[in-house]
C-alpha positions as CSV (number, residue, x, y, z in Angstrom):
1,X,26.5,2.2,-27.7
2,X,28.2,5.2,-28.7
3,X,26.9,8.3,-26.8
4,X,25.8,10.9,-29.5
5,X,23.0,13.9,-29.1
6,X,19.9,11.1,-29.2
7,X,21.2,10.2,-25.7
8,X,23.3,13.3,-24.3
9,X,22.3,13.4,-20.1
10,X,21.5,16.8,-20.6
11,X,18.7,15.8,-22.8
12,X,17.6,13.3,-20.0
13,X,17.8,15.4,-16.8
14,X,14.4,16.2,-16.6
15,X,13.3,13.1,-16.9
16,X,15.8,11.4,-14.1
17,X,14.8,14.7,-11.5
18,X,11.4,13.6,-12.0
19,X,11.1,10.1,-11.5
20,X,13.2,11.1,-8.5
21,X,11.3,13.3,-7.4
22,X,8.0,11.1,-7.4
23,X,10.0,7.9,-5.8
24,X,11.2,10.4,-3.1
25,X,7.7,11.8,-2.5
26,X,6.2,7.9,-2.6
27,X,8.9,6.5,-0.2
28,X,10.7,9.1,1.9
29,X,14.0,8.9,0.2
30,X,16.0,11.5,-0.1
31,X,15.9,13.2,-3.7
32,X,19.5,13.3,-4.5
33,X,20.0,10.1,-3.2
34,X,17.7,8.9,-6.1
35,X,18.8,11.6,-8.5
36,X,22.2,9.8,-7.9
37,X,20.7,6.7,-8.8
38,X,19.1,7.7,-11.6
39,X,22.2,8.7,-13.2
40,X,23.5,5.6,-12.7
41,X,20.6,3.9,-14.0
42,X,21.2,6.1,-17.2
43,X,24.7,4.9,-17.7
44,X,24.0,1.3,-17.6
45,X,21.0,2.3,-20.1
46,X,23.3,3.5,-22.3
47,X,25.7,0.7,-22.1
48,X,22.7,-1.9,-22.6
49,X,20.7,0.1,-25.0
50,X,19.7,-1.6,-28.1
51,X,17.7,0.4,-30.8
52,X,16.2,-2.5,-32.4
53,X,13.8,-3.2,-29.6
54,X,13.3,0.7,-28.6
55,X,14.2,3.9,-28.4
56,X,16.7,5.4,-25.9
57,X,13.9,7.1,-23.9
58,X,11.6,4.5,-23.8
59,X,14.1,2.4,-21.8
60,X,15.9,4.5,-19.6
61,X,11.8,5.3,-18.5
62,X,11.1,2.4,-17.9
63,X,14.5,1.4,-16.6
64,X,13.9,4.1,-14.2
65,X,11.1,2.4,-12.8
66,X,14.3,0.4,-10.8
67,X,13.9,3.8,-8.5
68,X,11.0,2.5,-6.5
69,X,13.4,-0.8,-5.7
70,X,16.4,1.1,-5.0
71,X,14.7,3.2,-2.6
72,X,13.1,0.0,-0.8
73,X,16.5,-1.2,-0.4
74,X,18.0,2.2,0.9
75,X,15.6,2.3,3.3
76,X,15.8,-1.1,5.2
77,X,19.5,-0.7,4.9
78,X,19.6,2.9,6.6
79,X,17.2,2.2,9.2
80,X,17.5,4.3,12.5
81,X,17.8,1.0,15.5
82,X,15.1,3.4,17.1
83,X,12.5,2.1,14.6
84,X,13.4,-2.0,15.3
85,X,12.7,-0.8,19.1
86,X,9.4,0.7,18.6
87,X,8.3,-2.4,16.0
88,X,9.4,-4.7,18.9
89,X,7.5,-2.5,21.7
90,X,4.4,-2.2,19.3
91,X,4.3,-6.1,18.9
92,X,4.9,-6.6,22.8
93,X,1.5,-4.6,22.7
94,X,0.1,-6.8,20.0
95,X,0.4,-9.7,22.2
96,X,-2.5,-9.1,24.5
97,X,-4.9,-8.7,21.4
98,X,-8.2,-10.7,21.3
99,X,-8.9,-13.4,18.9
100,X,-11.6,-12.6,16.2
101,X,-13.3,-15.0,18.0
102,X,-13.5,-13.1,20.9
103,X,-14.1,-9.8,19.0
104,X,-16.8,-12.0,17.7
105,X,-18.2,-12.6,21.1
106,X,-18.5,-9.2,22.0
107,X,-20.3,-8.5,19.3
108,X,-22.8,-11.0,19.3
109,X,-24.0,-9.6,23.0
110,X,-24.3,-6.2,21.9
111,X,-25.6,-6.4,17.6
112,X,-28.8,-7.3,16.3
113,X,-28.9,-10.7,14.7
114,X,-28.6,-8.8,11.1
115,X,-25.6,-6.8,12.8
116,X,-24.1,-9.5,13.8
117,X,-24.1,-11.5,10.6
118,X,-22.5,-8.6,8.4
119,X,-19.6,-8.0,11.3
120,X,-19.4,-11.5,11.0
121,X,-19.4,-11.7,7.2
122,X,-16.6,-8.4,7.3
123,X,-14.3,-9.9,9.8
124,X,-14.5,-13.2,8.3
125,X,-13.4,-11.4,5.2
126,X,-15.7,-13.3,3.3
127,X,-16.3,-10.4,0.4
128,X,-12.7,-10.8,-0.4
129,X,-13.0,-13.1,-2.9
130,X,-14.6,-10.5,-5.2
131,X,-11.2,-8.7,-5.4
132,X,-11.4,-5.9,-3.4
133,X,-10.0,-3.9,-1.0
134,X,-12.6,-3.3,1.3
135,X,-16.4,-4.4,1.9
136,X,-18.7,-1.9,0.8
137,X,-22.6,-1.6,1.1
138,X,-23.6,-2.7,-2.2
139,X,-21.5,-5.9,-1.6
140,X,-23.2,-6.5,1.7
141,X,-26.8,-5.1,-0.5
142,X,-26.1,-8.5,-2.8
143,X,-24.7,-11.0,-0.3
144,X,-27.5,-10.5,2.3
145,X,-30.5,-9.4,-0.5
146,X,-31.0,-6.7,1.5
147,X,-32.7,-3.3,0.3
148,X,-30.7,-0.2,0.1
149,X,-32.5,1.3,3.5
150,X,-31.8,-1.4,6.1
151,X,-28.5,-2.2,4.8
152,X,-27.3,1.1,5.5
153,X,-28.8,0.5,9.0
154,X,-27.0,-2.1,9.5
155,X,-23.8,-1.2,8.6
156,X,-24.3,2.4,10.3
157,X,-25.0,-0.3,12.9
158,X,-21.7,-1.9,12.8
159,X,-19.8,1.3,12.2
160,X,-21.1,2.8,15.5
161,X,-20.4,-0.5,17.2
162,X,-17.1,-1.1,16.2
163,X,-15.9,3.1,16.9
164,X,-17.5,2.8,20.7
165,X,-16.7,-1.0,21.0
166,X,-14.8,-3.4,18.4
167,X,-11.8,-0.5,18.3
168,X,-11.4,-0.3,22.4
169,X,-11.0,-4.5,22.3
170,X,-7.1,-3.7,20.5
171,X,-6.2,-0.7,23.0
């Protein structure tokens, strides 16, 4: 595509600084690194453009969205060996973790029956087929029929058990 006003850099700078910008805040990046990228990405827009499809700024925007793999890649490839050496000692310390069986165990000596059975039920991760992140009480409310009042008992429950127990089983 021949370049004319529609597609001069200048008129794209802004646009290019801040995806950069946000990438860099998301990732750790450096900016210029990924303002650097970004004009690269903006050349090989301008090479691949085609207007019948869109316009110029729609695709170098979304084009731009290549930032976020870039920056992945950058990363892992840059990556101080002081970082592989801490992963290695932190999964040295991993090792002597209990099973959630155990964790289980502990629990069942300590919980109420109804304590027990929602620990159970969030260790399990048996609310994750409802596609989301985390348990919550309303989930627990509908699995386990339970009113609003003694659910939050229980979980409070649970909570306090897991700060002053579950938490020290990992340490």
């Amino acid at each position: 595509m021949e370049k004319n006003k529609e597609t001069s850099f200048e008129k794209f700078t802004n646009m290019i600084d801040k995806k950069a910008w946000e990438v860099s805040k998301s990732t750790g990046v450096e900016f210029e690194e990924l303002q650097a990228q970004g004009a690269l990405i903006y050349l090989y827009c301008l090479n691949k453009f085609d207007v019948s499809k869109a316009s110029f700024s729609t695709f170098l925007c979304l084009s731009l969205n290549r930032l976020y793999e870039f920056a992945y890649y950058f990363r892992d490839r840059n990556r101080d060996d002081t970082l592989s050496e801490i992963a290695e000692n932190s999964l040295e310390s991993r090792k002597n973790n209990p099973t959630l069986k155990e964790v289980l165990e502990a629990a069942k000596e300590t919980l109420t029956e109804d304590g027990y059975r929602l620990i159970d039920w969030i260790l399990n991760r048996s609310w994750d087929f409802q596609g989301k992140n985390k348990p919550c009480l309303a989930m627990a409310m509908r699995n386990f029929g339970w009113n609003r009042d003694y659910s939050k008992s229980v979980w409070n429950e649970c909570k306090i058990w897991w700060n002053k127990v579950g938490k020290t089983l990992y340490k």
